[in-house]
Structures are given as C-alpha cells and as structure tokens.
N, C-alpha and C positions, 0 to 999 in steps of 0.2 A: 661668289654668291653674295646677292647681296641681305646686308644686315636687317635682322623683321626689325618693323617698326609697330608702332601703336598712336593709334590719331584719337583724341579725345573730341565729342563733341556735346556742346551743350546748349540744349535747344527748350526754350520757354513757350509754353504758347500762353494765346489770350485768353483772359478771363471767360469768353462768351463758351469756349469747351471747355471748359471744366460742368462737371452736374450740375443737376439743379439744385442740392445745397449749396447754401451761399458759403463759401468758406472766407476765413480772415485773407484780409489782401499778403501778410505775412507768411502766408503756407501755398506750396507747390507739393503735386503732385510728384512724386520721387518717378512714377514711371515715364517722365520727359527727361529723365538723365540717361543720355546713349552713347556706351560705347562703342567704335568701329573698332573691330580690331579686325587687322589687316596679316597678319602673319600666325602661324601656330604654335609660338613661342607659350611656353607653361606662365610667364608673370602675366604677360596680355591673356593668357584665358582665364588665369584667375581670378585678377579684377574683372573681366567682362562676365565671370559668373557671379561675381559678388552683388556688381550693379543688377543682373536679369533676374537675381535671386530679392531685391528691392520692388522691380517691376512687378514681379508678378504677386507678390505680397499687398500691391498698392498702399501701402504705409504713408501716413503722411507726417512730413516733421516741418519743424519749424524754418524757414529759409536758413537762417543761424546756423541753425547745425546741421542744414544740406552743406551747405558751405566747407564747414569742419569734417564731417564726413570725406569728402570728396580731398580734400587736399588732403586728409589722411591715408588715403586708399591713395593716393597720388604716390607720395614722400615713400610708403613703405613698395607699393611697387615698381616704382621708377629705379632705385639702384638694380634691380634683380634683371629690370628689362637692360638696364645700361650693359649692367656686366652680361648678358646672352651678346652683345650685342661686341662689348669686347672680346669675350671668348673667340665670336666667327671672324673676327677683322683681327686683332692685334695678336696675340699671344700664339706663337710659334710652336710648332710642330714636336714632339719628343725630341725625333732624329734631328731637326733642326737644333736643338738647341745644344745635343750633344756634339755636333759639327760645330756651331760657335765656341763652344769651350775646347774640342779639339782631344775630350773624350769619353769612354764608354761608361755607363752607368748598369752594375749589375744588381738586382735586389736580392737575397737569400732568405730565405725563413728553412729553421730545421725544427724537429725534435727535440728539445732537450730534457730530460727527468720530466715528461707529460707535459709538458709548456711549449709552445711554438714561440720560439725566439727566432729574430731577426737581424740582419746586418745588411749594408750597403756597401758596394765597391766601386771606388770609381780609377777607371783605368786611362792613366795614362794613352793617349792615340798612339803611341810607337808602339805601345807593347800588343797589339793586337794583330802585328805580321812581323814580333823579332819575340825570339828564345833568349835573348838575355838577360838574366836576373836582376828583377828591378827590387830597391827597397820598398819595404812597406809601414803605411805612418797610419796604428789605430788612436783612433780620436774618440775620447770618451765623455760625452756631454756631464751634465750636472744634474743634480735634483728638479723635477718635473721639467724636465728636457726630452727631447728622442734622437735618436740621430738625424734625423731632416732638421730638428732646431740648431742642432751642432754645427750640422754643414752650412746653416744658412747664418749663422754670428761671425763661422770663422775663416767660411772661405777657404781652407784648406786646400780643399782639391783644387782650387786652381793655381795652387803654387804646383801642386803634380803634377800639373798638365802641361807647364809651364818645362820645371825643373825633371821628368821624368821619373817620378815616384808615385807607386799607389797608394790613395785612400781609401782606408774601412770606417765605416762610421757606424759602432754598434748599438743595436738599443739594449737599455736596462730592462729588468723586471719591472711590471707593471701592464698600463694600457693607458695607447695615444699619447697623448704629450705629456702625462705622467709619470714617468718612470724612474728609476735610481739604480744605483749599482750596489752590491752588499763590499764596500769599500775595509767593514771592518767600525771598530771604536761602536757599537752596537749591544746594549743590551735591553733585560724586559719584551716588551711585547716584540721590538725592531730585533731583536737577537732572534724570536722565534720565528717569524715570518722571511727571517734572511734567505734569497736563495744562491744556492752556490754558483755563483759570477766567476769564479776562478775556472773552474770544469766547463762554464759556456765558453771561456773565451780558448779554453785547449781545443775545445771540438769545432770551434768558429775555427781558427789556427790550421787546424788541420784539413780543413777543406779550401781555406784560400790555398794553403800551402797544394795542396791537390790539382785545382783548378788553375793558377795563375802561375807564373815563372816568376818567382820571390827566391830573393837573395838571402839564404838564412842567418847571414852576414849582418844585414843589415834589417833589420822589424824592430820597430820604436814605438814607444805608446808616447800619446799625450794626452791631457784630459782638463777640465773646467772644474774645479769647484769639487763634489763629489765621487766627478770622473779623473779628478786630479788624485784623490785619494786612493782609487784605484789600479792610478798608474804604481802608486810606492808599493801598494799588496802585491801585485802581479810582477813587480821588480825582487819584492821578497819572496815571493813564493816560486818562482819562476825568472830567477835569472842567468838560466843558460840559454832560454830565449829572447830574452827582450837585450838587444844592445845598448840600448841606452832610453831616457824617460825623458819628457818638458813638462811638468806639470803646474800647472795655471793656476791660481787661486782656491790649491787647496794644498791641506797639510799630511802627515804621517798619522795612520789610524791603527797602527798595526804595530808589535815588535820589532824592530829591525834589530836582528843579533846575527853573527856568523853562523849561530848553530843551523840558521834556515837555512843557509847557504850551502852549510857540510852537509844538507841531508837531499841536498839534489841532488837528479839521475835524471841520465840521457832518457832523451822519451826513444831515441832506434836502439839504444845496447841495455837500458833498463841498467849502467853500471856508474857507477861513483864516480860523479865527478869533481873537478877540485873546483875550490870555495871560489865566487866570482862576487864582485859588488858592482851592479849597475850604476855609470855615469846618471849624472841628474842634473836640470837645466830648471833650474825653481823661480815662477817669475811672480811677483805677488804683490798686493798694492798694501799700502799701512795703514788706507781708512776704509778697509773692507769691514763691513759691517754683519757678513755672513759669515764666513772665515777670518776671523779677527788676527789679524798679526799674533797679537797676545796670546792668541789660544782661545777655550771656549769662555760664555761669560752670562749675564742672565738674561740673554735673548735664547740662548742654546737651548736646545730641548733636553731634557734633563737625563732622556735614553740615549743619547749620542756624546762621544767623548772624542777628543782630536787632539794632536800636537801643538804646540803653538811653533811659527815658522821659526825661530832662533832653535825651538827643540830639535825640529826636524832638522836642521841642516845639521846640528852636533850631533843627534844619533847616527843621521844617513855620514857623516864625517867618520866618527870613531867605529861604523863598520867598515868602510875601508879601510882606515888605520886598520882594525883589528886582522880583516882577509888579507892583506897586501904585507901583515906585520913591520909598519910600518910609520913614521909622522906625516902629518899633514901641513902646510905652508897654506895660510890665507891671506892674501892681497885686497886689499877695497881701492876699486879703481873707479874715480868720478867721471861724471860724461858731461858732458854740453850740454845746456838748455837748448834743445833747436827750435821747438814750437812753447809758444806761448797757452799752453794748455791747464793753468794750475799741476800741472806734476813734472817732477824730475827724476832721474831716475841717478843710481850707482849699480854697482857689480861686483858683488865677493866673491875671486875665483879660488879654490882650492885644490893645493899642487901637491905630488907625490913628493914630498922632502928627498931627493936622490942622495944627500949625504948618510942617513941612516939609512937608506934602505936597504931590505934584504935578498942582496945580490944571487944568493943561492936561489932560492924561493923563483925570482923572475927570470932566471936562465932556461929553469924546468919551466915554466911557460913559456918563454919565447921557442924553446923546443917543441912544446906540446903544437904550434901554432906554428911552426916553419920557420921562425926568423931567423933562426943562426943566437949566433953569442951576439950578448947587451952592451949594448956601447953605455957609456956613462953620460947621454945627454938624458935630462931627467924627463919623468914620465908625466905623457898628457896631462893636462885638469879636467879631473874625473867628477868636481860639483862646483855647481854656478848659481849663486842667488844675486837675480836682480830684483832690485829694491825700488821699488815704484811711490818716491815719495806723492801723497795727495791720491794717490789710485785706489780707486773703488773696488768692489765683486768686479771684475769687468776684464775681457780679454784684450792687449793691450794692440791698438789700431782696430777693432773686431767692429760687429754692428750690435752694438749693449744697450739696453733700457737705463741710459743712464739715471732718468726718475727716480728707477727702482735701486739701482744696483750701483750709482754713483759715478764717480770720473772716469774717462777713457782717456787713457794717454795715448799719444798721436808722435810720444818721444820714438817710439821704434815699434818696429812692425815683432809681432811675436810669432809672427810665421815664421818671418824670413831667419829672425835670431836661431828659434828651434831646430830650423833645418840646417842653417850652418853647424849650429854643435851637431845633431846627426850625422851630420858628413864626414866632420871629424872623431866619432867617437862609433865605428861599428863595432861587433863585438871578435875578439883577436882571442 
C-alpha cells in the first residue's frame, strides 16, 4: 500500500481581491493558505483542520508571522506524518520480527495481593516443538526501568536464542517505565510503601514453571542496579531455587547470614532442607556514581542503605565459608586491555579451600544429589567479582546512556561472561 502523503500549497492572490478596505501591503489574508491533503492520515487532517479553522475565522496577521506560523504547524506535523509513513513502509510485522530473532515472545500480567503485575518470556525457537528442559535466566531491571527497558540495554534474549535458554524479563512495582523492586536496605516512608517482590517472583516461578519446560536445575537471576539488589534477596531468601546469581551494578541490601539458609523448605515437600549458598558472578564498575563501589555517600537518599561491593563479596564469602564450614582461597587474576575504552577490567575468583574442607558434610551432599563418594579435586568457584576499572552505572557491552550513567566497557561482553558462569554453576 502505498504511503499517505500530504502536498502543501501556497497560493497568494492579487491585491485587486482583496475588499475594498485598503489593507497594509504587509497583510494577507490567512484564508489563501490551502492545504491539500491527499490521504486520511490523523497528522494530514490535523494541520488541514488547523489551517480551515484560520479560513474560516478570516483572521488577518502580519505576513511575518503567517510565515512563523506555518513552518510551525509544518516542524511539529511533519515528524508525525513521517513516522505514519514509517510505520506503513519499514517497521516489520510482530511475527516477523519474532522469526528474525528466531524466537517466541510471551506477555503475562497476573494478580498479585490486588496489583496486576507483569512479566515477559522470551522463548528460545527450539523450545517450542521439544520437551527438554531449558534453563531459565530472570533479568531484573533497575530503578525507573520496566522490563521492555531491561531487554532493550541488555540484549539478553538474544544470547537465548542463540545459546537455547529462556528469558523473563519481570517488571517492578510501579507504573510504565517507573518501577523498582523492594530489594531490601529500605526504611521511613520506602519501608512503608514496599511491596513484597519476593512472593511475586514465587508466583511468577510458578507459572513459568507451569507453562514452559524449565530445568529446575538450572533458573538464574540477573539484574542492574536495583534489580541486582534483588538478585542477593532472592538468593537469600530463596536459595534452593535460584542456582546461581550475576548481578550488575548493584550491592547486598539484605543480611546474608546461614540462619536464612537453615530456615528453607522445599516449596513440593514443605520439609527442611539443608543450608545451600548461592554461587554469585558480581560485575561492577569503580566510578559508579549510583552504586558507589564505596557504599552509600551524600548523593544517597537518606531512606535507602546498601553494602558497599568489598562488603558484599566478604559477607556473600563468609556465608559460604560458614554453609559449606569451610575457608575460602581468593585469587586476583588481571586480563588484557583489548579495547581502548578508558576501562580495564581484573577478576577475584573465590575457591572452596579443599585442604580444610569438611569432608563428611560434602559426601552427604554428593549423596543427597547422586554423585557417589568426593573425590579430592577441589570444589567449583562459587564467587566472582570483576572489577571494572574506569566503569560507570553501566552494563558492561550493554546499550547505556553513557551521559547519564558514565563509561561502557567494551572489555567483555557481560552476557556472554554471565552465561558461561551459569553453565558452569547449576544447582547440585
């Protein structure tokens, strides 16, 4: 079909019609401004009503500011006719676009405690004619984010679509591109308004789990900023589900002690399960000006309190020491400058010390989980902080308002990083 158009025309006549008052040679008649409008597009009939609404007034103004007028009425409805015009010619079909990425996009809105909450799923194209259980990776934006902003920074699902894992992309409390999650570190009026984010995400949980063929094996959170805070509650409050976490530019808001750990229970046997400490993939820049490396400072709102990243990784550290009863070994391994971007990056991984550990303790877990007797090679690295010297608020390769939010390192991709540790750390 083709695209509406809109023809402008501008037609003067001679002095000898106009009335018989004599007017200044300066002044036209506003009712010889005519536009044709040739299509039924809404911007074309609105300037043509604005000019016929001139006509028939017969107003008369100064040429000057017929002039200004008219390129004004021009300027503001020419984008609007542009974009009708992009809408019908360029911009591709849903089903289209879900065939180029190669896959499905589901929306969800439920009930939750009187609130219609929302989520997105994007599904891998194999999983839609195969029953074998795919991981699942929730991404949780940041402060005045939604899930549409999350998926559009980070890209994620098309590493799923790619690598054959689903994304959920959940929204926060709120409305439109305003939203937050109650992450925790919260008091005064933000402690009263909090809404419980931990029971949307069990009941979100429960209907992916329902609907989609997920490996309960393997469900990972990640998150930005305020959604990164999210990821450490929901690791604490809930870590016989979440296999492991990558949280992006934000800190711990929350206690991390064992005791949260000894007080879970299976959500199918409602029975005691033993203490688990979810692996963690911390990736965070040191001139975040949001999330301050340091911790909070006087841009901080004075009702919000947060870890600073050195805190968090020694708390999230000495709760596996304490689950695992066990030491921890940290290595600082430097990388390569590969891009000349202002930032570099390091990596402190943190390893189960196998010399002290205790042997009895992980035997009944490799029992509880099939594996037979522990051999003495030492056990995964269960936390990973990369260190983004020169890195802003910012997800690191992501699409970030650097203006706003500072450097984008271009050193490695925090997709790809996140999903490798995923792969290697489901929950056993």
């Amino acid at each position: 079909m083709d695209a509406p158009t809109l023809r402008f025309e501008l037609r003067l006549i001679p002095t000898r019609n106009l009335p018989t008052r004599n007017f200044p040679t300066r002044y036209l008649p506003t009712r010889n401004l005519i536009a044709k409008q040739e299509s039924s597009s809404l911007p074309g009939l609105a300037l043509t009503s604005v000019l016929a609404c001139l006509h028939r007034t017969r107003i008369l103004l100064p040429l000057v500011l017929l002039r200004v007028l008219f390129l004004v009425l021009f300027l503001v409805f020419l984008p609007l006719q542009v974009g009708v015009c992009l809408a019908s010619e360029s911009v591709p079909s849903t089903t289209q676009q879900a065939s180029q990425c190669a896959q499905k996009v589901v929306h969800h809105a439920i009930l939750y405690q009187g609130d219609t909450r929302s989520f997105s799923v994007y599904l891998p194209n194999q999983s839609a004619n195969s029953c074998e259980p795919l991981p699942v990776v929730f991404a949780f934006h940041g402060v005045l984010m939604n899930g549409q902003t999350m998926a559009e920074m980070t890209d994620l699902h098309e590493l799923g679509a790619r690598c054959g894992f689903i994304v959920v992309y959940p929204d926060g409390s709120g409305h439109g591109r305003f939203r937050t999650w109650n992450a925790g570190g919260r008091s005064g009026r933000l402690e009263r308004v909090a809404e419980d984010d931990v029971g949307f995400v069990r009941a979100m949980l429960r209907i992916v789990q329902s609907k989609y063929c997920v490996d309960p094996d393997r469900i990972h959170a990640t998150g930005f900023s305020n959604g990164a805070m999210m990821c450490y509650r929901l690791a604490v409050e809930m870590p016989h589900v979440f296999a492991s976490i990558a949280p992006v530019a934000g800190t711990l808001a929350v206690p991390a002690t064992a005791s949260s750990s000894l007080t879970a229970t299976s959500s199918l046997t409602a029975s005691p399960l033993r203490p688990r400490a979810v692996p963690s993939l911390h990736i965070h820049g040191t001139e975040d000006k949001f999330v301050p490396w340091d911790g909070p400072n006087a841009r901080t709102p004075k009702n919000l309190d947060f870890c600073s990243v050195p805190q968090t990784v020694a708390a999230w550290t000495r709760l596996h020491a304490t689950t695992y009863n066990t030491s921890i070994l940290c290595n600082t391994l430097p990388c390569s400058d590969r891009v000349q971007d202002g930032t570099h990056i390091d990596i402190q991984s943190y390893q189960v010390d196998s010399s002290v550990i205790d042997n009895s303790a992980e035997e009944d877990i490799a029992t509880e989980s099939g594996m037979g007797s522990v051999t003495s090679t030492p056990s995964p690295i269960a936390i990973q902080l990369v260190r983004v010297h020169g890195g802003g608020h910012t997800w690191p390769s992501g699409k970030n308002r650097e203006w706003l939010v500072g450097t984008t390192s271009k050193e490695f991709s925090a997709n790809e990083r996140m999903w490798t540790f995923f792969q290697e750390h489901p929950k056993l």
